[in-house]
N, C-alpha and C positions, 0 to 999 in steps of 0.2 A: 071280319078279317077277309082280305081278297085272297083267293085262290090263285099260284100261279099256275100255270098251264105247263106239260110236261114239254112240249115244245123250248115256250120261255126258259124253263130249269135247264133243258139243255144248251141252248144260245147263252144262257148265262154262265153255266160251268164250264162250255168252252172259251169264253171271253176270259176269265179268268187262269184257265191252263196256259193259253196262247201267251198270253201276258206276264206269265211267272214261267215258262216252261219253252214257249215259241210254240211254231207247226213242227218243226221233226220231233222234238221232246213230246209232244202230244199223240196220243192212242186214242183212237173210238172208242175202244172198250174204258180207258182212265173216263171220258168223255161222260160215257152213260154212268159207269157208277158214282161218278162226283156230282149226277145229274139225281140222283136216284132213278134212272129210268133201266127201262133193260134195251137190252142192243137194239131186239128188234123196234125198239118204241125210236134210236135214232135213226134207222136206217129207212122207219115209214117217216118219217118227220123230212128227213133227207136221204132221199134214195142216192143222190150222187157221194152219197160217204162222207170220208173227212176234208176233201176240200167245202163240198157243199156247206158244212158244217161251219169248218172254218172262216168262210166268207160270211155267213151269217151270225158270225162272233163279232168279226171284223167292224161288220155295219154296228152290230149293238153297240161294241164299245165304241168307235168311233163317235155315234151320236151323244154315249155318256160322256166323253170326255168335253165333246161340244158344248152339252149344257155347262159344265164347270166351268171351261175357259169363257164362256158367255158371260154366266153369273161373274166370274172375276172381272170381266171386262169394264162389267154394269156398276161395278162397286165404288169407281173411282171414275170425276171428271173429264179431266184431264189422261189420254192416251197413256200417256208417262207413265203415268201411275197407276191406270190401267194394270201394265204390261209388268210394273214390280211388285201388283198385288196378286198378281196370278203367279208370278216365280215362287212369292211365297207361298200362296196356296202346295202349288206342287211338292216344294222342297217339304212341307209339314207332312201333306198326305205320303210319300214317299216316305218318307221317316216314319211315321205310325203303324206305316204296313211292314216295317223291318227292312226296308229297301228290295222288296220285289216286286212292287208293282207300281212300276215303272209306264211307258209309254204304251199304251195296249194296242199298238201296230207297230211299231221296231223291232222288238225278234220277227214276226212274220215276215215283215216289208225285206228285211237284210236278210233272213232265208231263201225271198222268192225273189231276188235280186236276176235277172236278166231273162227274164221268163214272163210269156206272155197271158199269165193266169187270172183268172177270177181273184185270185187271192192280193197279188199286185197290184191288180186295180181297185178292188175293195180300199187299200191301205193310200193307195194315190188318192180316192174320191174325199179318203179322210183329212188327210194333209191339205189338200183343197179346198174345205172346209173350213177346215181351222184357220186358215190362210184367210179365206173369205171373210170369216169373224173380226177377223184382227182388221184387216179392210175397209172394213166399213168402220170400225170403231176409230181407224184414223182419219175416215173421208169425211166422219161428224165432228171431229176434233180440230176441222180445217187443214190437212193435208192436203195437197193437191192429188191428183188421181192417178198419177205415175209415181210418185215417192211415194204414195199409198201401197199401189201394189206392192214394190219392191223391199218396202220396210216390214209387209205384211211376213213376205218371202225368211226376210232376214230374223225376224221375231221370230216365229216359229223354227226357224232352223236352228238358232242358236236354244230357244229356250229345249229342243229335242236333243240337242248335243249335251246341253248340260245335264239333261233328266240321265241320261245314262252314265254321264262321267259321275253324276251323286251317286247313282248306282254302283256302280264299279269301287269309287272311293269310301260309301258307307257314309257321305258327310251332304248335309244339305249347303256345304258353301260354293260349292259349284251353280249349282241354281239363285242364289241369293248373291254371287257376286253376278251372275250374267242379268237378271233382273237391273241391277245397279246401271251397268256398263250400258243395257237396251233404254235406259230411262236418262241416261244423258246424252244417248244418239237421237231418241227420242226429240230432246227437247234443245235441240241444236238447230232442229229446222224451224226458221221463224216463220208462223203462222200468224 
């Protein structure tokens, strides 16, 4: 069995506070004990505190989220279907976790909303990403490289609208119809 590193236990329990809680709802001190570490084990780990902290939740989650929406990407041919077998992916995991975990940079991102922080940018390199994912899974699908980008843009923004409107309504139909609606704009453009 692998050890994780009090480091890692930290990055991990704050990815998950941020996530159900946000950055203001989150404490250093919630941080370490959800961590099993003691304060001072976060503050040698990350001397700059709780943003330090928080950007490097950011990244974690970010990249966990990248592998899911990859592996969904991968699971299915056709973009189309791609894009409604990640809705449902979401809308189930969302639902199993009781509807708190949710998009693990939207409470941050809409927290650090007009401010030029580490933490902003963390939550943009992520979007970016995900963006990037979807991108290329339409530029091997045969999309040209301009409806690529901007369908990429559109996917992700709507399937993040819906991930919180599930939230807020308790109901995975919000992600299950927006999967639906992305999978016949999808396939509207002929390739």
């Amino acid at each position: 069995m692998q050890q994780t590193s009090t480091r890692d236990r930290i990055v991990v329990a704050a990815a998950r506070l941020l996530q159900r809680q946000g950055y203001v709802g989150t404490g250093i001190k919630q941080i370490a004990q959800e961590a099993g570490a003691t304060l001072g084990s976060v503050y040698h780990f990350f001397p700059g505190g709780k943003e330090t902290v928080a950007v490097a939740a950011i990244r974690h989650s970010g990249a966990e989220f990248a592998e899911l929406l990859r592996s969904a990407l991968a699971a299915e041919d056709h973009p189309a279907d791609a894009v409604t077998a990640c809705a449902r992916e979401l809308a189930t995991g969302l639902r199993e976790s009781g509807w708190i975990d949710g998009c693990p940079v939207t409470a941050a991102a809409l927290e650090t909303l007009g401010t030029d922080s580490e933490i902003q940018q963390a939550c943009a390199d992520a979007l970016s990403q995900w963006e990037g994912l979807v991108h290329d899974k339409l530029l091997a699908g045969g999309y040209p490289p301009e409806d690529a980008r901007e369908l990429a843009t559109t996917v992700i923004s709507a399937l993040e609208g819906a991930e919180v409107t599930a939230q807020v309504t308790r109901s995975e139909a919000p992600l299950l119809a927006t999967g639906r609606q992305l999978t016949r704009l999808l396939r509207s453009y002929s390739i």
